[in-house]
C-alpha positions, 0 to 999 in steps of 0.5 A: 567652644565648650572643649576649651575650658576642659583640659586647662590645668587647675592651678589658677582660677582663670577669667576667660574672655572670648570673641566668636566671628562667623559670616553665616547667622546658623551658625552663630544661632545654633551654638548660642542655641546649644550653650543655652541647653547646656547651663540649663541642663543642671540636674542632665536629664536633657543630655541626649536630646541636647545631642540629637538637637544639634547633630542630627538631621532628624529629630523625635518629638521629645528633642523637637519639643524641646528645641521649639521651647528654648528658641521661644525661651531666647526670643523671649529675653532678646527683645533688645540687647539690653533686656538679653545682658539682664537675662540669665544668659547675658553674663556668659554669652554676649552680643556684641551688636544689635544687629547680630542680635536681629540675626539671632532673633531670626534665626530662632523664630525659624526654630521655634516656628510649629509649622501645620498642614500646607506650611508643615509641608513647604518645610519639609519639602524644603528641608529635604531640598537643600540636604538633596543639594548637599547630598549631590555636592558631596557625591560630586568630590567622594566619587568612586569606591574608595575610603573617605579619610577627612575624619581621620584627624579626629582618631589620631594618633590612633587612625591607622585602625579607624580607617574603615570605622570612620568612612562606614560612620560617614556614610552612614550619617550621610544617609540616615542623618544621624549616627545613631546605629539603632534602627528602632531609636532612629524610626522615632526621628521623624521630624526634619530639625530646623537647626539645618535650616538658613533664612536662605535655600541656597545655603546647604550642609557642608559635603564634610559635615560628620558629628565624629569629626569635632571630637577626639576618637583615638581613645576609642582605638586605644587601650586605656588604664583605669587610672586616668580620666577616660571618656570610653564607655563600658558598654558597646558591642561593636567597635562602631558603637564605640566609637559613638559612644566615644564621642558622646561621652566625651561631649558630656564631659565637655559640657559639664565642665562648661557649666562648672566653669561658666562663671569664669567665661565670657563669649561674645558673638559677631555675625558678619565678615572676619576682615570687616570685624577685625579692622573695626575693632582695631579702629576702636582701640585706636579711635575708640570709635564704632564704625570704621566705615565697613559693611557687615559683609560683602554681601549685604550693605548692612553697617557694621556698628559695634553698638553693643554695651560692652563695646560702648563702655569699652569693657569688650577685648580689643587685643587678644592672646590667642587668635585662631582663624581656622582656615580662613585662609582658604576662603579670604586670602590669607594676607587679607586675613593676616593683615587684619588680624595681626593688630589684634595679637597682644604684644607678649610671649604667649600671644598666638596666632593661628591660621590654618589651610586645607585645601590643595591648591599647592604641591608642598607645605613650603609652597603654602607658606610662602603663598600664605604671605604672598612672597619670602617668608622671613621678610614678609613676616618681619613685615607683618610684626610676626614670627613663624616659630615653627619655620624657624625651629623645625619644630612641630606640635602636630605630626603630619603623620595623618597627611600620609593617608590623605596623600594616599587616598588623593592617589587613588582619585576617588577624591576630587577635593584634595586636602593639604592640611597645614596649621601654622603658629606665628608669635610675636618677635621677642625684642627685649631681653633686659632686667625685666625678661624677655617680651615682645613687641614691635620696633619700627624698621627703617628702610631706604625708599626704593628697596622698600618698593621692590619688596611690595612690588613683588608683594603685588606681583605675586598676589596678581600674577594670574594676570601674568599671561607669560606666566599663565602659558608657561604653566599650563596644567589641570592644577595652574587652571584650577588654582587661576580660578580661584581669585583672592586679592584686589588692588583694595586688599594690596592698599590695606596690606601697603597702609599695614606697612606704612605703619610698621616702617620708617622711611620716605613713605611717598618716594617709596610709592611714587617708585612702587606705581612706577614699578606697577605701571610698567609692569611687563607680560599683563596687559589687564593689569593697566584696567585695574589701576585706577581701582589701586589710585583711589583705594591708596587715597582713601585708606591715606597710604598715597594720594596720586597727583590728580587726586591729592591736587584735585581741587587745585586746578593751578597746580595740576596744569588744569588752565594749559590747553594741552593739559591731559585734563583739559577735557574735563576743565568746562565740566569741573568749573562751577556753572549757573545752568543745570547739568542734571549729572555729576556736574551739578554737584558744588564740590566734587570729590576725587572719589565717589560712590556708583551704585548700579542696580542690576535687574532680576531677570539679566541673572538667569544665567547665574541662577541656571548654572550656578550651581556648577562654579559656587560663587563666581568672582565678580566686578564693575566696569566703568568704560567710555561710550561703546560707540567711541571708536577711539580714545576708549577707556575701561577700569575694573573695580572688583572691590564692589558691595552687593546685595538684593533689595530695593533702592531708596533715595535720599534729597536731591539727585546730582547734589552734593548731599544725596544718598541712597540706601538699600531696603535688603530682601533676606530671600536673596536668590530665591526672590525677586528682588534686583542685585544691588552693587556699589563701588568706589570710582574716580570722579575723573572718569565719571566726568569724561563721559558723564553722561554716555560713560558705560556702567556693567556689571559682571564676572571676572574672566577665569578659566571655570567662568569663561568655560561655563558662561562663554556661551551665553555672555560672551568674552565680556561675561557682562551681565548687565550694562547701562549708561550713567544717565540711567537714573533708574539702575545707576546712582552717584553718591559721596560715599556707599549705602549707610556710609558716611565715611570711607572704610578704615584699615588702622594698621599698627598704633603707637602703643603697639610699638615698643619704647625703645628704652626698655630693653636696655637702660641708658640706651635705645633700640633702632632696627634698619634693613638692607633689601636685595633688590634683585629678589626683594628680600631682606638679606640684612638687619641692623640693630643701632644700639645708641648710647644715652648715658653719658656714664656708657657713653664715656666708657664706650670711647675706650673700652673693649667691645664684644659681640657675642650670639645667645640666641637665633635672634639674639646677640649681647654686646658687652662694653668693657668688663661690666657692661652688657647690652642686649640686642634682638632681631625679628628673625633667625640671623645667622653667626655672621655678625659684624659690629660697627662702633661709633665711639664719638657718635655713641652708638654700635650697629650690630649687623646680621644676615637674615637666615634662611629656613634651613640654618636651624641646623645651625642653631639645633638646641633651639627648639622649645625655648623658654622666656622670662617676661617679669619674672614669669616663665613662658613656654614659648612654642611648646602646648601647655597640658594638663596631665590629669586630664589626660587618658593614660594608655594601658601598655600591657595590652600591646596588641592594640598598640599597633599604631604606636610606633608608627606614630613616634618615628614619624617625629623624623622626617624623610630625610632625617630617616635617611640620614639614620638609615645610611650613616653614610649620607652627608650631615651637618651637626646640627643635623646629627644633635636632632637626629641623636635627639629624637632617637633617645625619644624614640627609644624612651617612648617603645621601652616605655611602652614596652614596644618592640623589645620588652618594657623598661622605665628608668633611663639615664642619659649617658654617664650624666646624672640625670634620670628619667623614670617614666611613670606613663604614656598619655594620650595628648588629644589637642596635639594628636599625639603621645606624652611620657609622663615622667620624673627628671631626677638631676643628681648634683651637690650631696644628695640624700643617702637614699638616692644612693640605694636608689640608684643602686636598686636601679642597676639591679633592674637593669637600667636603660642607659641612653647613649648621649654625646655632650652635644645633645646632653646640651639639647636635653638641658635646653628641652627639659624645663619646657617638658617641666613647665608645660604641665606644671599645677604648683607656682613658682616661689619668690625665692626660684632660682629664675628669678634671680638676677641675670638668671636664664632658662635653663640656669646653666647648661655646663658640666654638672651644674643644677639646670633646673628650678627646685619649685616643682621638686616632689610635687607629685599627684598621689600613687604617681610613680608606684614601685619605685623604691625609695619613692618618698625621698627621691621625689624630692629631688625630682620634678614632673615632666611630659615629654613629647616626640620633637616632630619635625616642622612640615616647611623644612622637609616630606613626609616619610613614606615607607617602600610598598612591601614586595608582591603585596597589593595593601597599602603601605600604612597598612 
């Protein structure tokens, strides 16, 4: 958090504002904890205790007193959340809820606790307990001798050379608890630091937790000029000692700049479930309401309330530019995630959403992707309302050059806990580019009922196709096995995702899910899918995407056949009809609801078996049973509800058992495992069932079948893996109520608002935008998009029923249509399409459909200059997919010492691909144009970049791209540290019009020092006239004038891309730093007809192709990095 604020260029005083979630209160605390010391540390005397207090798992009595002081500190000014807002910390770091705030408070007692004699004791055994636990988790996936490479990101672009400096430092901290190298420094740690600790033993450390790995060490691994900024200390005799010295540095540069800029930041904390948080916002913005009926998480039935100030007065951001989820996808279920969070992007070109996976459960990052969204790609983002910029472009921030060593080290196998690391970037579509500028946002797209069902139809067979057995058998290896074990989805997350969509389309909504259950419902080769139905029908319901007949009708007994004799709910007609007498069961209720609430209370003592072997699954999958009577022997039922609440604790109740108004609430033990409380699970049931049986009907709880639950607990449970069962009737273990404990309201998913939609009027005046889909319904995949433009005004209308009418492609997802001579429209798509466009004109109707066919992943080539492009939004450029990067923030490397480069050019041709290395190294092999631009393009880059650095073949500074007039004079390579990888910092000198007379000596000085001239046909001259002014705005510190050649009327980025036309804005013109560019003759009047840029390697997007593995030399056991 405190690296954020760092790197920003400092052109424009910024206000930010930012939301933290994580579901374990330790972290929340800890880092509140840390920012605390870091705006008090003013005079920085306290730096080094700071870093030992939340790094190291031992502390001296120095860093322990001051830890002590501050948890006191924060217990004092956070009696209440008011009293906290009124501390000195309450402007910078916000609470968003009380009850993260009785989190907070908990954990900080536990930090300041001084625990003496028998009590000092029991901690410190306890301490050592839980790092044991961890320690025995971790030598359980590091097995064997090999190298432990999962810290090899923070080096990069210089990992090659931390290889054996990372692993020795990783075990080092492992068994010492620090990375301190100094034996006499760490004997003085002797007291075990709380900030390690949870409320609960069974919470452990991390098996990966290193201190090196959130900071960036490839400077520790390359040269750098005294020029630019570094965080490389002097002193250090060893490389190890560098590298923590590195590190440390680099936290006391980050948190200085935390302290300047804290009265520019706001950070809020929540503590609780990421899904649960992210609807309840959303149902604020569009309710403005403080609960959405949601738990703080699953495991624990405390309410989620956004009662803090700031969410009361509506103060706190409901919407967000930059969204980052970490990889939560690995643990939630990325479509759970996406469909939560993708609400909460803000409708404009910068907005970003980033998720992220790490663990290997997929052979390909193609196959992640297409799993990430549970289906094709193009169709589920469009679904979604994003846009995966990347998969379009082929075009990456990140090299995956790091990948090759994981890839290496997994083929070893001394790891058991393979990483895939994939970073994925989605925007939202651009669906505008009228007087204004381009924007984005949203347009409802308009499907034909049964299409749309077979798109969500394949949705839910690929979120539950473990339950295809056919499936299952015909992949039966150690990896299908152990994906299978892993369980995402329940039918409570595809309602969340349909009621999503239902928000996103037009169409009839109930035809399509009356056609989508049918689908369901016959389902071929899963058998259990039919024990999970009734869990989907009432989650339908009560989100409101789609009420079944029974229960849409269910207090119309006329309408659903009730009063025929025949009827299948004959059964069920004595017991719903009001009686006189007492029932004593859900009978007695006065009105009863389709859907109720069962609470089961599960005995201590029948979860032995978990608390036993445990420890050898994690945290199994779980869920409910409600079935008919075990001694039926016929007419048996069974439904599964895995979407259940749990929690340890005590039930209370509340009024008059089998009434109406009942409920129940759970007085929660915080020792969870390690007390002696009952598990409390609650679930959502039909009232049909209940009703069937409402006395004998079974209630269990237990695990749900995988191959690591049937392997481990088979013995001991059975096939069933029940844990505990009873009857309804137990009044002591089973509770119905209307809704769960502390709810009074079903949960809500608000999906999209209105104002998330764009009006359709914007894009272009007189008209209005529409978007309808054609589905292949043998894949169930978009194959098509129509964009209606419907003329309004009457002016356009008369000239539409005589004029000449042209399509006309200007970008992926763009295309103009121009009535007449004068009159042009512009029409978008939410996805790539291809060139083939057909155009349908309604000349008395006034409209004109522009129909396109969604492109696939591949047809990039088609559309190769479209790599990093810039959009105007009111006259605001926007880079579009290409970081932003403060230049003199960034080291700058010393390419006179060539020797510890050796990774350079490595690093930089790795932008080409496996097969673009192909391609270059046999011109024979077949390629397409665009092939050949990007290809030709990245080979300029690559040649730029070793002249620069004067790798391989002698240094070189000035380039000129062909016979063109336009130079490139590099001035230097800095390290782009967010990005792990390298940007020339240089100068673009277009030479158009009359230049000064000085140029012409320049040019000439130029010749007489050789220069570089880069071979470059017209077709990728075009691609670097695309390319250049995002290199230009990424890293520019000066504002655009009123006066910019962008902002002039139907002027574009870049302004032209023909012949020897100026290409680029004169804003940035000779805004240079100081001694920028020494040497050059000519300097003071050649800058002024130049701009700064920073060039990085295009690297390739990970979904279109492999990583290039270089051939293992001859009769050579190293490896081939090395």
């Amino acid at each position: 958090m405190i690296h954020f604020r760092y790197p920003l260029t400092r052109r424009v005083a910024r206000r930010m504002d930012i939301t933290c979630c994580d579901s374990q209160r330790a972290v929340i605390a800890r880092n509140v904890l840390l920012l605390s010391l870091l705006l008090d540390d003013i005079d920085k005397k306290n730096e080094v205790p700071i870093w030992r207090i939340y790094y190291h798992l031992y502390l001296d009595q120095n860093s322990l007193g001051l830890l002590r002081s501050q948890a006191k500190k924060l217990l004092g000014l956070s009696t209440t959340i008011d009293t906290w807002i009124q501390s000195e910390y309450g402007s910078q770091l916000r609470i968003c809820d009380s009850a993260t705030l009785v989190d907070l408070r908990k954990m900080w007692t536990l930090y300041s606790s001084e625990p003496k004699g028998a009590e000092l004791t029991k901690f410190n055994r306890r301490f050592e307990s839980a790092l044991q636990k961890s320690r025995d988790r971790r030598e359980g996936l590091f097995s064997g001798t090999g190298l432990i490479l999962t810290g090899t990101r923070s080096a990069a672009p210089a990992h090659i050379g931390a290889l054996k400096d990372l692993d020795s430092l990783h075990r080092h901290y492992w068994k010492h608890g620090s990375i301190e190298l100094k034996a006499n420094v760490r004997a003085k740690a002797k007291y075990s630091n709380p900030m390690f600790l949870t409320l609960k033993d069974e919470a452990i450390l991390h098996y990966g937790s290193d201190p090196l790995f959130g900071f960036h060490l490839a400077t520790a691994y390359t040269p750098l000029s005294p020029r630019g900024p570094s965080a490389i200390p002097n002193g250090g005799t060893s490389q190890l000692e560098r590298i923590v010295a590195t590190a440390r540095a680099e936290f006391r540069e980050w948190a200085a700049s935390f302290r300047k800029h804290s009265t520019d930041i706001a950070l809020r904390f929540f503590i609780g479930d990421a899904v649960s948080f992210a609807h309840t916002l959303q149902h604020k913005r569009i309710a403005d309401v403080d609960t959405a009926g949601w738990h703080r998480s699953r495991h624990s039935f405390a309410p989620l309330t956004l009662d803090g100030p700031d969410y009361l007065a509506c103060k706190a951001p409901l919407v967000f530019d930059v969204i980052d989820t970490s990889n939560l996808c690995d643990h939630l279920g990325s479509l759970v995630l996406l469909t939560a969070v993708t609400t909460l992007l803000r409708n404009h070109p910068s907005s970003v959403l980033y998720a992220e996976v790490i663990v290997k459960f997929h052979k390909s990052r193609r196959e992640i992707l297409d799993n990430m969204v549970c289906g094709h790609v193009p169709t589920m983002s469009m679904l979604l309302g994003l846009f995966p910029v990347d998969y379009w472009t082929n075009t990456a921030s990140l090299s995956a050059d790091e990948e090759m060593l994981n890839a290496m080290n997994a083929m070893t196998g001394d790891q058991k806990h393979e990483q895939m690391f994939l970073r994925t970037r989605w925007k939202r579509p651009i669906v505008a580019g009228g007087p204004s500028g381009s924007c984005s946002g949203l347009v409802k797209m308009k499907f034909d009922a049964g299409p749309l069902a077979q798109i969500l139809y394949r949705v839910y067979l690929h979120m539950f196709r473990d339950e295809d057995y056919a499936l299952r058998f015909a992949n039966m290896n150690l990896d299908a096995l152990r994906n299978s074990s892993v369980v995402w989805y329940q039918r409570a997350s595809f309602a969340s995702f349909l009621f999503l969509i239902k928000t996103r389309t037009e169409c009839d909504w109930d035809n399509a899910m009356d056609a989508l259950t049918m689908l369901i419902e016959n389902r071929r080769n899963a058998p259990m899918g039919m024990n999970y139905i009734q869990e989907l029908y009432i989650y339908l319901h009560m989100l409101g995407v789609f009420s079944a007949d029974l229960l849409r009708k269910w207090h119309d007994r006329k309408e659903l056949g009730l009063e025929s004799g025949d009827s299948l709910f004959a059964a069920i007609v004595p017991r719903i009809t009001p009686v006189d007498g007492k029932w004593e069961d859900l009978r007695d209720w006065k009105n009863i609801p389709p859907v109720v609430s069962v609470t089961l209370r599960v005995p201590r003592r029948k979860l032995s078996v978990l608390t036993a072997k445990g420890s050898q699954i994690g945290t199994p999958p779980v869920h409910c049973i409600l079935e008919g009577p075990h001694s039926a022997v016929m007419n048996t039922w069974q439904n599964i509800f895995p979407a259940c609440q749990m929690g340890f604790g005590e039930i209370v109740s509340k009024g008059v058992r089998h009434d109406d108004s009942f409920e129940v609430s759970v007085v929660e033990d915080d020792a969870g495992w390690n007390g002696t409380s009952a598990l409390i699970v609650s679930f959502y049931a039909p009232s049909f069932f209940l009703l069937l049986e409402p006395r004998k009907a079974v209630v269990a709880f237990g695990l749900h079948s995988t191959p690591a639950t049937s392997t481990i607990f088979f013995r001991e449970l059975g096939a069933s893996l029940s844990l505990y069962s009873t009857t309804v009737d137990n009044t002591a273990d089973v509770y119905i109520t209307r809704y769960m404990p502390h709810q009074a309201k079903f949960p809500a998913v608000p999906g999209f608002d209105a104002a998330d939609f764009m009006d359709p009027t914007v894009p272009n005046p007189g008209s209005n935008l529409a978007f309808s889909v054609d589905v292949d319904q043998r894949t169930g995949h978009i194959e098509q998009v129509t964009s209606r433009l419907n003329i309004t005004s009457s002016e356009h209308q008369s000239t539409l029923r005589s004029c000449n009418i042209q399509t006309t492609i200007v970008s992926p997802c763009q295309a103009t249509v121009t009535l007449g001579s004068t009159t042009v429209f512009v029409v978008c798509f939410p996805a790539f399409i291809t060139e083939n466009v057909k155009t349908r004109i309604a000349r008395t109707s006034s409209y004109i459909d522009v129909v396109a066919q969604i492109a696939a992943s591949s047809d990039w080539e088609k559309y190769p200059h479209f790599m990093y492009p810039v959009h105007l939004v009111d006259k605001q450029l926007v880079n579009w997919n290409l970081p932003y990067l403060n230049l003199e923030s960034s080291p700058i490397i010393d390419t006179t010492q060539t020797k510890k480069l050796d990774w350079f050019v490595t690093h930089v041709s790795l932008a080409m691909s496996a097969r673009e290395r192909a391609l270059r190294e046999d011109t024979k092999l077949r390629r397409s144009l665009g092939e050949q631009i990007r290809l030709d393009f990245k080979e300029s880059v690559f040649t730029m970049f070793t002249y620069v650095s004067g790798l391989p073949l002698g240094k070189q500074q000035v380039f000129a791209l062909g016979e063109s007039p336009i130079l490139i004079i590099g001035s230097d390579l800095c390290l782009d540290l967010a990005n792990r990888t390298v940007v020339l910092d240089c100068t673009i000198l277009h030479l158009h019009g009359n230049p000064p007379p000085a140029i012409h000596k320049f040019f000439a000085a130029m010749q007489s020092k050789k220069l570089c001239e880069i071979k470059v046909n017209d077709a990728e001259l075009r691609l670097w006239k695309q390319v250049l002014p995002a290199y230009v705005e990424r890293c520019r510190t000066w504002e655009h004038r009123e006066d910019c050649e962008y902002k002039a009327d139907d002027a574009k980025v870049p302004l032209t891309v023909d012949g020897n036309k100026p290409f680029l804005c004169t804003c940035g013109n000779g805004k240079f730093p100081a001694k920028f560019a020494t040497g050059l003759p000519h300097w003071d009047t050649v800058s002024q007809c130049a701009v700064r840029a920073a060039i990085s390697s295009p690297f390739w997007a990970p979904y279109a192709d492999e990583v290039y593995h270089p051939p293992a030399p001859e009769n050579s056991d190293s490896c081939t990095v090395c």
